[in-house]
Chimera marker file (.cmm) of the C-alpha trace (Angstrom):
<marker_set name="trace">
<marker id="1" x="28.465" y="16.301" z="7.880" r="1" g="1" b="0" radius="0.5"/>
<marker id="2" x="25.930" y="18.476" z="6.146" r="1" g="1" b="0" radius="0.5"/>
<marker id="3" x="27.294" y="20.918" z="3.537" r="1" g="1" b="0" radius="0.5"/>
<marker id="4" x="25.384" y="23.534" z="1.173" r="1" g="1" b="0" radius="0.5"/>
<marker id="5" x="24.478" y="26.617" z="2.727" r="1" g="1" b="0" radius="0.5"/>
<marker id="6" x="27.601" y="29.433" z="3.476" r="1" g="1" b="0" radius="0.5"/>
<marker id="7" x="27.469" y="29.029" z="7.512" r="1" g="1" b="0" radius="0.5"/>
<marker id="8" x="27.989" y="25.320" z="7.859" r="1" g="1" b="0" radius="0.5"/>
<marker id="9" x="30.542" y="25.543" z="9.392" r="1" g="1" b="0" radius="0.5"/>
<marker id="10" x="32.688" y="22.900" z="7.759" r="1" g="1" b="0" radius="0.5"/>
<marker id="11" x="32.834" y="23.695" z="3.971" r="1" g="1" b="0" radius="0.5"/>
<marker id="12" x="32.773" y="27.372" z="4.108" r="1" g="1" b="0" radius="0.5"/>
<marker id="13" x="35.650" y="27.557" z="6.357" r="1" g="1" b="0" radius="0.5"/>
<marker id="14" x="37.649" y="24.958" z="4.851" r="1" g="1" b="0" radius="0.5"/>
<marker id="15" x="36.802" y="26.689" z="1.143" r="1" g="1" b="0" radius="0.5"/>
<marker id="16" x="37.762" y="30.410" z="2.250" r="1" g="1" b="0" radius="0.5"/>
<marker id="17" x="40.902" y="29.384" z="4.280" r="1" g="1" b="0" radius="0.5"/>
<marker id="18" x="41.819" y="27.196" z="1.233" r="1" g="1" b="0" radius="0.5"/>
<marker id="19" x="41.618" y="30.413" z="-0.971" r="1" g="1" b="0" radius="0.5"/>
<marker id="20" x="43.029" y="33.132" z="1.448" r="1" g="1" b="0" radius="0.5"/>
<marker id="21" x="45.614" y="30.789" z="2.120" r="1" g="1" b="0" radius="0.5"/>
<marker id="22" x="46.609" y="28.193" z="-0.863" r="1" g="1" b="0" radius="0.5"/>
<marker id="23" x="46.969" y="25.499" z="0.892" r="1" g="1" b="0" radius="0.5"/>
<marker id="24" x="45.045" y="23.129" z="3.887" r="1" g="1" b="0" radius="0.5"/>
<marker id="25" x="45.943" y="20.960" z="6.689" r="1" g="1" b="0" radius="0.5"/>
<marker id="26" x="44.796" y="17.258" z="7.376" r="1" g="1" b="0" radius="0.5"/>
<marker id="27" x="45.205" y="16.001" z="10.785" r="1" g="1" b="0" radius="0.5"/>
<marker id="28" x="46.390" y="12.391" z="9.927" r="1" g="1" b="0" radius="0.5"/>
<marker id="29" x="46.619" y="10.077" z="6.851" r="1" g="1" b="0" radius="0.5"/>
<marker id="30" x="43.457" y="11.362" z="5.163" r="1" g="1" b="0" radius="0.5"/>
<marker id="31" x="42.308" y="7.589" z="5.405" r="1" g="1" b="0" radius="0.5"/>
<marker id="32" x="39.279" y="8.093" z="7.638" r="1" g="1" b="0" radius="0.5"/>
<marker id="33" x="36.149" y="7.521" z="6.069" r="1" g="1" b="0" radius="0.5"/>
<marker id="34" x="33.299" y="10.630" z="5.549" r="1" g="1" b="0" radius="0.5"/>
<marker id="35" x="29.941" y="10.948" z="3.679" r="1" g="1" b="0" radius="0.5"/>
<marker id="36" x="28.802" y="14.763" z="3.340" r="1" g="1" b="0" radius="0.5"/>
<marker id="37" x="25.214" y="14.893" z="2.524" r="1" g="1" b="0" radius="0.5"/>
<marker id="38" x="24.174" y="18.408" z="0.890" r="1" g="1" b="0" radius="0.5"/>
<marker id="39" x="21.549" y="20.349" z="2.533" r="1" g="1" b="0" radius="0.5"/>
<marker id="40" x="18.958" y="19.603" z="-0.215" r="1" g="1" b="0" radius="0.5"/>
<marker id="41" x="19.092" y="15.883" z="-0.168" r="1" g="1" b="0" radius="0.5"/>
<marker id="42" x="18.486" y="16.582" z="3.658" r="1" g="1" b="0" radius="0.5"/>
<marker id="43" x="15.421" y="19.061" z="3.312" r="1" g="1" b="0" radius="0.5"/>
<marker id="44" x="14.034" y="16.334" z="0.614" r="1" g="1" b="0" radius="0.5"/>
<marker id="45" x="14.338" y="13.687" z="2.876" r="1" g="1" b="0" radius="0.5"/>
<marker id="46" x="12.497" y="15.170" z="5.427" r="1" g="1" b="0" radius="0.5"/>
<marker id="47" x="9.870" y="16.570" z="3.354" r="1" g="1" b="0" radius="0.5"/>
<marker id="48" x="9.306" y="13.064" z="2.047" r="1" g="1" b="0" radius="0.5"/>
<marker id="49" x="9.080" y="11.441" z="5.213" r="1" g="1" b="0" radius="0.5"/>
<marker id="50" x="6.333" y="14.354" z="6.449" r="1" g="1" b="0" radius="0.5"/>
<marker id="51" x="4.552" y="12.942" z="3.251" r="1" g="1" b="0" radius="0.5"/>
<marker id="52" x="4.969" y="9.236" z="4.277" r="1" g="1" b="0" radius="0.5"/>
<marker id="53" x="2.770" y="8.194" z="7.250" r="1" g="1" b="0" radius="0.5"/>
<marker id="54" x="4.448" y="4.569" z="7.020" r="1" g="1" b="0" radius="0.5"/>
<marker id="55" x="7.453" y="6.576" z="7.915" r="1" g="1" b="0" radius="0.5"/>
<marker id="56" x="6.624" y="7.892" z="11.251" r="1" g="1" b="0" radius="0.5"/>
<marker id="57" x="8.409" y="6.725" z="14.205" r="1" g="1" b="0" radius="0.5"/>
<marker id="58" x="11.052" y="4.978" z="12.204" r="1" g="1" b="0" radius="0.5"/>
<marker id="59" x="14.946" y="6.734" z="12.108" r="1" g="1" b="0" radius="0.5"/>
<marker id="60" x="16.996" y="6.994" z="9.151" r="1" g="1" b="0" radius="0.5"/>
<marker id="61" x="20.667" y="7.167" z="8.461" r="1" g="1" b="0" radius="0.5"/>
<marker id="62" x="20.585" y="10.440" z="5.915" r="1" g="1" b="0" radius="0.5"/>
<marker id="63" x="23.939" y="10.208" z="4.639" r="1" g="1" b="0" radius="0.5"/>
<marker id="64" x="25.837" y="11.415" z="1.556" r="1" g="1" b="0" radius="0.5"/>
<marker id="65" x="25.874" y="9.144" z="-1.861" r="1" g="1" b="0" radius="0.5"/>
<marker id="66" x="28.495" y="7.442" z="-1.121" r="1" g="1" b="0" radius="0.5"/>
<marker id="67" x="31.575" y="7.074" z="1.696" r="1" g="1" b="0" radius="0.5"/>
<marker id="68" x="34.816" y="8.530" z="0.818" r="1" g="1" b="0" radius="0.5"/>
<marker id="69" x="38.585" y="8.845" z="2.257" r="1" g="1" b="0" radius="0.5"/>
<marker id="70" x="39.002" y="12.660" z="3.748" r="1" g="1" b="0" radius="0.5"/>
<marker id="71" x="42.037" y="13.028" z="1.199" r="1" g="1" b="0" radius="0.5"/>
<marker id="72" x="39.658" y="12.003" z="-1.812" r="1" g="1" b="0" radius="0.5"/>
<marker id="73" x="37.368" y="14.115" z="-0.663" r="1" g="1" b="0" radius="0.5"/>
<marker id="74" x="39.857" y="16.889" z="-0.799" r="1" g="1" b="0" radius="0.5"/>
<marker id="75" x="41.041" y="16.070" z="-4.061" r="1" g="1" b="0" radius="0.5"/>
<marker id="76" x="37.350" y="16.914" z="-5.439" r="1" g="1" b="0" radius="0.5"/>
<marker id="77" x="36.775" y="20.012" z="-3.650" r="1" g="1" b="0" radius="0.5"/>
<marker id="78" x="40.194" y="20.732" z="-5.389" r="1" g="1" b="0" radius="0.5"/>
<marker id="79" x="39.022" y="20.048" z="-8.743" r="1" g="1" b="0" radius="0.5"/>
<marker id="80" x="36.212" y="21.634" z="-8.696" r="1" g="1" b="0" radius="0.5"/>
<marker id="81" x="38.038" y="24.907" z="-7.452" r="1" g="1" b="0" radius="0.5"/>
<marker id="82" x="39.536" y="24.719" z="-10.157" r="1" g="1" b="0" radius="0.5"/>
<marker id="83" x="42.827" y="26.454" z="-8.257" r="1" g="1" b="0" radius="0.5"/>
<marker id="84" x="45.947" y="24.395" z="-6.969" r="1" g="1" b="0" radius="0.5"/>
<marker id="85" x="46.654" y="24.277" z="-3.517" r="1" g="1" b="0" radius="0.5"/>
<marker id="86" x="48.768" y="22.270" z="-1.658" r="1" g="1" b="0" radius="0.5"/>
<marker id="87" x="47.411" y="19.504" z="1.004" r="1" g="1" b="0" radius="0.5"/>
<marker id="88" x="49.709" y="18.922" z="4.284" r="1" g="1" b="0" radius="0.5"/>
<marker id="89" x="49.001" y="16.053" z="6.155" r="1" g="1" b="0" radius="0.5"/>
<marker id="90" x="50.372" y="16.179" z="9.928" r="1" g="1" b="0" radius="0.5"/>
<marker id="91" x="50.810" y="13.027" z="11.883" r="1" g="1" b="0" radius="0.5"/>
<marker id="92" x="47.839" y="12.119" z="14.513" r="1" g="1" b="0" radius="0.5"/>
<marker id="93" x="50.277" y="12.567" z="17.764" r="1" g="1" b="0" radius="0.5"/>
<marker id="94" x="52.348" y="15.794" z="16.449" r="1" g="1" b="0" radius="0.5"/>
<marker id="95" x="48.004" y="16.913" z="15.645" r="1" g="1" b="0" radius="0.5"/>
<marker id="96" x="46.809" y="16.264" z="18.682" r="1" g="1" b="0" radius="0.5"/>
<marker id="97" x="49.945" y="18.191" z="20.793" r="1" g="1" b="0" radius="0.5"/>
<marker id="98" x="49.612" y="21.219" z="18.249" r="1" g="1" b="0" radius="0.5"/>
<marker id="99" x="45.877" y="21.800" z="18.131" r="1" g="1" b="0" radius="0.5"/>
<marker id="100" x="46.549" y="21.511" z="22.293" r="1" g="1" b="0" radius="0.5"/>
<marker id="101" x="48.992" y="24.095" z="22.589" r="1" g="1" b="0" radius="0.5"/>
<marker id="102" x="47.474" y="26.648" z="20.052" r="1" g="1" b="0" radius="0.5"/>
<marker id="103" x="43.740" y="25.971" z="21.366" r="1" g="1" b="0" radius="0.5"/>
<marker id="104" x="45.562" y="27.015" z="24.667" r="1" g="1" b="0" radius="0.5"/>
<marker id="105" x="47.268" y="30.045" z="23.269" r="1" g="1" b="0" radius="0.5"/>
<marker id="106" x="44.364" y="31.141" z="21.184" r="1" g="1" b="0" radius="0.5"/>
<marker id="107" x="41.301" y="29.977" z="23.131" r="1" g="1" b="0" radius="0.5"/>
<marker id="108" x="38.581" y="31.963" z="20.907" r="1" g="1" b="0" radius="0.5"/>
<marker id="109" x="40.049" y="29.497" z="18.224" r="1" g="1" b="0" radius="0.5"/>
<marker id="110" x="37.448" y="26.708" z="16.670" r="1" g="1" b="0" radius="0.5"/>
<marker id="111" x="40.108" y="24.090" z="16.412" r="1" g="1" b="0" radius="0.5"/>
<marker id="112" x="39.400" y="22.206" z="19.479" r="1" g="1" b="0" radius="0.5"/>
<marker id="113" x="41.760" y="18.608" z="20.733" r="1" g="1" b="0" radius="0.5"/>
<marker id="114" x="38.767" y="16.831" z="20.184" r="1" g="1" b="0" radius="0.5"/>
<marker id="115" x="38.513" y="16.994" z="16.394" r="1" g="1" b="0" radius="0.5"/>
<marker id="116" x="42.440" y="15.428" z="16.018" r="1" g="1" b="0" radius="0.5"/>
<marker id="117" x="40.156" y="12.006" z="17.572" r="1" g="1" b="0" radius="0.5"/>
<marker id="118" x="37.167" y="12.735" z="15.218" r="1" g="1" b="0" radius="0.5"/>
<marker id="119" x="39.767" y="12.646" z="12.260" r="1" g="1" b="0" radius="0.5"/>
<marker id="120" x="40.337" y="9.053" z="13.115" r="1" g="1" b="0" radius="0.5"/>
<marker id="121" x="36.789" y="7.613" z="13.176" r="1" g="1" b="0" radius="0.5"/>
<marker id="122" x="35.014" y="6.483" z="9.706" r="1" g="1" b="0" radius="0.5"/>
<marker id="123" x="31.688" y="8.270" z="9.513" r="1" g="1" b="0" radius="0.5"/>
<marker id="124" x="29.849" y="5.834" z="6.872" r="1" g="1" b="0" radius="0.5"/>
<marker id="125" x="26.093" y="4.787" z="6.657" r="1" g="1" b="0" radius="0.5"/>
<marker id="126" x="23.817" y="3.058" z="4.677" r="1" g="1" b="0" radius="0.5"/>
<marker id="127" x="20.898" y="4.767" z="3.238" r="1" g="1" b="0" radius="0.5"/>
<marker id="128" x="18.853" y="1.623" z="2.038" r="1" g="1" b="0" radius="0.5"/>
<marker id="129" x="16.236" y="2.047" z="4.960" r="1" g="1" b="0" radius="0.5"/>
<marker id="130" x="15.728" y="5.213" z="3.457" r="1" g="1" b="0" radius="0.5"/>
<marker id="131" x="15.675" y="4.773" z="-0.167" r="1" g="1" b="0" radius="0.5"/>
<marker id="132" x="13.525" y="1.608" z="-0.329" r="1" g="1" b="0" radius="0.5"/>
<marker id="133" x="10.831" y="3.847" z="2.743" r="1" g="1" b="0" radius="0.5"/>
<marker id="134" x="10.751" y="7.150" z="0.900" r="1" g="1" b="0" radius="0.5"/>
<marker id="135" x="13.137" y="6.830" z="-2.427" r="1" g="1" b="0" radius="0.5"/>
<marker id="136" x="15.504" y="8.617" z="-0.739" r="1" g="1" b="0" radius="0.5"/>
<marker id="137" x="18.665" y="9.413" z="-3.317" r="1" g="1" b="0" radius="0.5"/>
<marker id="138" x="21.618" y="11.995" z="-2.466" r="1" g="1" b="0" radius="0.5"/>
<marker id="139" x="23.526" y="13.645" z="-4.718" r="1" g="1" b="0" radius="0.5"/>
<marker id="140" x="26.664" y="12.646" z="-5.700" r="1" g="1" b="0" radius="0.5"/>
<marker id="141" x="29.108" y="14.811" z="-3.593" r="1" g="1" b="0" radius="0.5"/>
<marker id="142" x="31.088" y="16.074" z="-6.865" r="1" g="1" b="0" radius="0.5"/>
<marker id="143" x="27.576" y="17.511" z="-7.875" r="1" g="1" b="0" radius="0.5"/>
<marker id="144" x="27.221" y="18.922" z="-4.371" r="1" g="1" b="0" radius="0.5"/>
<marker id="145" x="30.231" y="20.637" z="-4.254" r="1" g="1" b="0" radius="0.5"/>
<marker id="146" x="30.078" y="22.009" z="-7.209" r="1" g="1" b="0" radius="0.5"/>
<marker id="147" x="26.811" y="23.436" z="-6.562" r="1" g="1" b="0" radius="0.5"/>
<marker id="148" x="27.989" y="25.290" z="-3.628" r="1" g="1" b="0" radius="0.5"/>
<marker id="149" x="30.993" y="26.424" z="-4.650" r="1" g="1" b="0" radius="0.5"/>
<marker id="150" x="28.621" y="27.786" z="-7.358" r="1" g="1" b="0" radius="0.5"/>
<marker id="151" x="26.600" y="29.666" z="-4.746" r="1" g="1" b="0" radius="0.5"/>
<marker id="152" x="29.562" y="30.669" z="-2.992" r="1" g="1" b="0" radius="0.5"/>
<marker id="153" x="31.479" y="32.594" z="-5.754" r="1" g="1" b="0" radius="0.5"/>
<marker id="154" x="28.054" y="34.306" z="-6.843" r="1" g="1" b="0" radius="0.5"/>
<marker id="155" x="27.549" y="35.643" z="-3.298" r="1" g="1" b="0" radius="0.5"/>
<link id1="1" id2="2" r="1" g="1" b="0" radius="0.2"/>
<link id1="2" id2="3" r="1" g="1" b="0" radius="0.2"/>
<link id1="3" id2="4" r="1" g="1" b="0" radius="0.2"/>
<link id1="4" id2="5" r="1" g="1" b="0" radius="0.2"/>
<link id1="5" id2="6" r="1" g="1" b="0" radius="0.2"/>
<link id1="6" id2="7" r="1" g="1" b="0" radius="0.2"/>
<link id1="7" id2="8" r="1" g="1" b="0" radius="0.2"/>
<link id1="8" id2="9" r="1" g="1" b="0" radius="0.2"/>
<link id1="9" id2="10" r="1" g="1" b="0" radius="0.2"/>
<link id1="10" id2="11" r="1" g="1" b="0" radius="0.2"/>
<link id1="11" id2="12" r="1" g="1" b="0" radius="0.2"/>
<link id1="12" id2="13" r="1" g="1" b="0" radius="0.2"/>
<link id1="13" id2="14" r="1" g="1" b="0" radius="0.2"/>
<link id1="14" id2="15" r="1" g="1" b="0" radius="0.2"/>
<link id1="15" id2="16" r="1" g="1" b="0" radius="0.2"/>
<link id1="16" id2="17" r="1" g="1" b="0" radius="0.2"/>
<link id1="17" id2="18" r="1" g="1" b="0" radius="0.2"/>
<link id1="18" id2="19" r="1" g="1" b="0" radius="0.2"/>
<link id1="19" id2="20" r="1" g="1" b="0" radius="0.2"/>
<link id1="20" id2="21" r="1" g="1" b="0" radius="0.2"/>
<link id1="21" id2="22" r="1" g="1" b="0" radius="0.2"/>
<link id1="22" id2="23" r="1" g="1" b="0" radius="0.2"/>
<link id1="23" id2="24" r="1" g="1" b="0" radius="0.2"/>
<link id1="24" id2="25" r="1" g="1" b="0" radius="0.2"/>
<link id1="25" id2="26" r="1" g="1" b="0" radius="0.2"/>
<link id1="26" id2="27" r="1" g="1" b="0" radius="0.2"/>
<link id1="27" id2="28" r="1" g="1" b="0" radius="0.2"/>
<link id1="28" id2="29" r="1" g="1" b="0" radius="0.2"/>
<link id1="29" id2="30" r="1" g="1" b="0" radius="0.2"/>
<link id1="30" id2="31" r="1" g="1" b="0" radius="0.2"/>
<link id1="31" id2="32" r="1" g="1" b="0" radius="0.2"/>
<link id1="32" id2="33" r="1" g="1" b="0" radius="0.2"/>
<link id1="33" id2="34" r="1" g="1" b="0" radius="0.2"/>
<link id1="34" id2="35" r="1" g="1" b="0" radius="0.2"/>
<link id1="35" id2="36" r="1" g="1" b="0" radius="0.2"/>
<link id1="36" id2="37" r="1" g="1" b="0" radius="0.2"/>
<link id1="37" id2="38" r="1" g="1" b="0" radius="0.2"/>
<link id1="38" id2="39" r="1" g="1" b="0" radius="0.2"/>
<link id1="39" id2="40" r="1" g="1" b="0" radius="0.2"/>
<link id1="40" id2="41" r="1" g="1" b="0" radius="0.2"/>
<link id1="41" id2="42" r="1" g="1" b="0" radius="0.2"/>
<link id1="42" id2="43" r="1" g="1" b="0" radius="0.2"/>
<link id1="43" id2="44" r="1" g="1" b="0" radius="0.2"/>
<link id1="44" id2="45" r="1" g="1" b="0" radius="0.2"/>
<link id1="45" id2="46" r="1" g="1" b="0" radius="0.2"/>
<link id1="46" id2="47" r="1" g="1" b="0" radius="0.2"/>
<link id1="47" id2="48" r="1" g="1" b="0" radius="0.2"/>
<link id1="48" id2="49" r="1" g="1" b="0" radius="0.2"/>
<link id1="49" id2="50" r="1" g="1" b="0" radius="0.2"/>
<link id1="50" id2="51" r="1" g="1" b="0" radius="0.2"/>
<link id1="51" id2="52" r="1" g="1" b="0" radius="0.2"/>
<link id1="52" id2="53" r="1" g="1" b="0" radius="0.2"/>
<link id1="53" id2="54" r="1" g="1" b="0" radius="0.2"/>
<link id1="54" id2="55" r="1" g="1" b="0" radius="0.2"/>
<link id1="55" id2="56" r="1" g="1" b="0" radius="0.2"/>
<link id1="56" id2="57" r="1" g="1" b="0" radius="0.2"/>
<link id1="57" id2="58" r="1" g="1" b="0" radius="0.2"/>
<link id1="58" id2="59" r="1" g="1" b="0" radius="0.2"/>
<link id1="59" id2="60" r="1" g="1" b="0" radius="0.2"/>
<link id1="60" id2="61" r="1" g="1" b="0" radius="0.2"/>
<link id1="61" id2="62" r="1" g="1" b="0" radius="0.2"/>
<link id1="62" id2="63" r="1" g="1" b="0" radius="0.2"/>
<link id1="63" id2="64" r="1" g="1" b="0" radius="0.2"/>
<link id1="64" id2="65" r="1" g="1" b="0" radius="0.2"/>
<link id1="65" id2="66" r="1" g="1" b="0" radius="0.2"/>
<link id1="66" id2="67" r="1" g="1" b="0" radius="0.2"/>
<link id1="67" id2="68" r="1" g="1" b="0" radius="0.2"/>
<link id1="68" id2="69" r="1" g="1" b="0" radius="0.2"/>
<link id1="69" id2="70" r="1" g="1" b="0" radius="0.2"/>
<link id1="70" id2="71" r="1" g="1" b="0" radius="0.2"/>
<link id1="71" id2="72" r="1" g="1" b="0" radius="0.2"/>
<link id1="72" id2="73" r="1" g="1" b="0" radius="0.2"/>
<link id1="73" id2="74" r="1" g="1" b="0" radius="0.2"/>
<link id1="74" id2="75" r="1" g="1" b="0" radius="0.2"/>
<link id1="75" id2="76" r="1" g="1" b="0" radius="0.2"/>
<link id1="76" id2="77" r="1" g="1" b="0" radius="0.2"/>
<link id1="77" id2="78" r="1" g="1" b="0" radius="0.2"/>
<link id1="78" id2="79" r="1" g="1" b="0" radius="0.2"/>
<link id1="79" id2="80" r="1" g="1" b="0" radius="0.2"/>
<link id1="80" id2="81" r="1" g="1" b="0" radius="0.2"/>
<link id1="81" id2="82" r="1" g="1" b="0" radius="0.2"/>
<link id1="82" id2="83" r="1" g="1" b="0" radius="0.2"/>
<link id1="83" id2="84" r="1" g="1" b="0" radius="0.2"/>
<link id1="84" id2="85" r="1" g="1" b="0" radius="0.2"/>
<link id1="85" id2="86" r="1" g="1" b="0" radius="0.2"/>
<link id1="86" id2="87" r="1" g="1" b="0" radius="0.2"/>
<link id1="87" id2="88" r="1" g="1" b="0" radius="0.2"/>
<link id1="88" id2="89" r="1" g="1" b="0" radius="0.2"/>
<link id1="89" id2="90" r="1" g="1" b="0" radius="0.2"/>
<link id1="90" id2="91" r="1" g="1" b="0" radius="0.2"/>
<link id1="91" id2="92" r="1" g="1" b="0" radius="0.2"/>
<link id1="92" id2="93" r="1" g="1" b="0" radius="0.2"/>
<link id1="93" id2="94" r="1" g="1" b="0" radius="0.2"/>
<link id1="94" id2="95" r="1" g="1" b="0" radius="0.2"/>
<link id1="95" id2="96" r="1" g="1" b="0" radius="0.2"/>
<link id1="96" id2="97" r="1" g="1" b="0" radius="0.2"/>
<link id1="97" id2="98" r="1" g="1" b="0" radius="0.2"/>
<link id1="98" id2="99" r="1" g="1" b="0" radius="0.2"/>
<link id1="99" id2="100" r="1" g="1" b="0" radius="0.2"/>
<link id1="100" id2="101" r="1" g="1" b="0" radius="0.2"/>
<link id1="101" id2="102" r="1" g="1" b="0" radius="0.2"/>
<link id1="102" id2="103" r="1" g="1" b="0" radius="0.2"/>
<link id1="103" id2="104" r="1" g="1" b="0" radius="0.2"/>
<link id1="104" id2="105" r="1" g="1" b="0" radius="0.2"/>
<link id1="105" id2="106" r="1" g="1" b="0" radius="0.2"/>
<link id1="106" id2="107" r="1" g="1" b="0" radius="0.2"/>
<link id1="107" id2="108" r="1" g="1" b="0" radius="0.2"/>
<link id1="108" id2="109" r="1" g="1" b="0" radius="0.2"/>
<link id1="109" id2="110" r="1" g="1" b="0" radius="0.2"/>
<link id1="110" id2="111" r="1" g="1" b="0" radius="0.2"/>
<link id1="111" id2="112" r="1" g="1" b="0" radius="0.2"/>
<link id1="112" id2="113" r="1" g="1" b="0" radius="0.2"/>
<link id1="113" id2="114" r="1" g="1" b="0" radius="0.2"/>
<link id1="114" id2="115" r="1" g="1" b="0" radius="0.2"/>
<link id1="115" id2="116" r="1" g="1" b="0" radius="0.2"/>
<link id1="116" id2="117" r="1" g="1" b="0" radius="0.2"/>
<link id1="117" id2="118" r="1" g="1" b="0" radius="0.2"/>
<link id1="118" id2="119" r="1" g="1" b="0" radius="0.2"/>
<link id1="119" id2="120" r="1" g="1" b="0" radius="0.2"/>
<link id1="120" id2="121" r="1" g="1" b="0" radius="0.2"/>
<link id1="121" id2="122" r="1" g="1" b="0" radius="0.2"/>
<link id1="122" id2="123" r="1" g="1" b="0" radius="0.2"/>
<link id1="123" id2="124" r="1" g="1" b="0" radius="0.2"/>
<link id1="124" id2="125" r="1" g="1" b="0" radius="0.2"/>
<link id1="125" id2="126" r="1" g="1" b="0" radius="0.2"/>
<link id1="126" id2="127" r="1" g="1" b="0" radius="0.2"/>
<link id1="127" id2="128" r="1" g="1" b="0" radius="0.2"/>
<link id1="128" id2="129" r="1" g="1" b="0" radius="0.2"/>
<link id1="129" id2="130" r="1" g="1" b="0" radius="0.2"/>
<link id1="130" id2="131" r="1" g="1" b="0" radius="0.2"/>
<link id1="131" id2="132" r="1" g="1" b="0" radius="0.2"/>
<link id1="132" id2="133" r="1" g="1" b="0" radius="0.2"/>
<link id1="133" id2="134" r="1" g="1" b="0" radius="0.2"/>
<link id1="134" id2="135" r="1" g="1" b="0" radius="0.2"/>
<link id1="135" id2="136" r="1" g="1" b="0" radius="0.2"/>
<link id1="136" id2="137" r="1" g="1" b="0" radius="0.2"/>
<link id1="137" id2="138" r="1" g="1" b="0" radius="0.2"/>
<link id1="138" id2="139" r="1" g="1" b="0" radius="0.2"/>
<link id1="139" id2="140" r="1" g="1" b="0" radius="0.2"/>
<link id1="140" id2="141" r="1" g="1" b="0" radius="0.2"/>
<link id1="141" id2="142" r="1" g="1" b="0" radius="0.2"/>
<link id1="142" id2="143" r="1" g="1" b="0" radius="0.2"/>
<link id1="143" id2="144" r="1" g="1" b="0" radius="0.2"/>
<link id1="144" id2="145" r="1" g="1" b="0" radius="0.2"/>
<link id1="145" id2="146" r="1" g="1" b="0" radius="0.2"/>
<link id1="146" id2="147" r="1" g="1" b="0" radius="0.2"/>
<link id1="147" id2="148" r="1" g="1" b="0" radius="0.2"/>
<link id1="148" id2="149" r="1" g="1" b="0" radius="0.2"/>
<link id1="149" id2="150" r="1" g="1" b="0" radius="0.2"/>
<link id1="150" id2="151" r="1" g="1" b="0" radius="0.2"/>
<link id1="151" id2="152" r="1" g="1" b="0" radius="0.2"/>
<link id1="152" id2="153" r="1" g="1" b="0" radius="0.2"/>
<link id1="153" id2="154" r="1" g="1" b="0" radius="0.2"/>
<link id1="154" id2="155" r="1" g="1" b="0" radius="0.2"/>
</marker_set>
């Protein structure tokens, strides 16, 4: 999940319904493993691969610093708000029967049934390909959040 820039669709959304609406939704436990990488940390990486011909032809995992749970990753973004707002978290099978119905009701809507299943896989990856090939480091994804909810409020 790449975050940083105001259309990525994940951040931005979640950020301005958070403050429009004081409070967020999690479809499950909030156990499931993520590891947002900000936008710069991508556009380094690939800039220092273009500059690293022992690079070419290899792939690389280009995650965030480090995995976390989607509720402790929710309890940053919340901190560095710097607002309270209150986190709901709706059981997988009463998720997946409500984001049905109201993607059926509301079909221009972006919550789709298939997300309720994404909520349950870990998204985690090792960068050590990358940082012993090109020295590739992310930024921690307090400092990335903060950073863009920087840019956000200035804009």
């Amino acid at each position: 999940m790449i975050y940083g820039t105001p259309d990525d669709r994940n951040f931005s959304k979640m950020i301005s319904f958070i403050n429009k609406r004081g409070f967020f939704v999690v479809f499950g436990k909030g156990d499931n493993l993520i590891q947002p990488v900000h936008v710069e940390d991508v556009a380094g990486a690939i800039a220092a691969v273009i500059e690293k011909p022992a690079t070419f032809g290899k792939t690389y995992e280009i995650p965030g610093r480090a995995p976390l749970k989607y509720k402790e990753m929710l309890e940053i973004v919340k901190s560095k708000l710097g607002r309270q707002f209150r986190i709901y978290y709706l059981p997988i099978g009463i998720s997946r029967i409500a984001v049905k119905l109201y993607s059926r009701l509301v079909p221009s809507s972006s919550l789709k049934p298939d997300m309720i299943d994404r909520m349950e896989i870990d998204k985690a990856y090792s960068y050590e390909n990358a940082s012993e090939d090109f020295g590739y480091e992310p930024m921690p994804f307090e400092t990335g959040i903060e950073k863009f909810i920087k840019h956000l409020e200035k804009n």
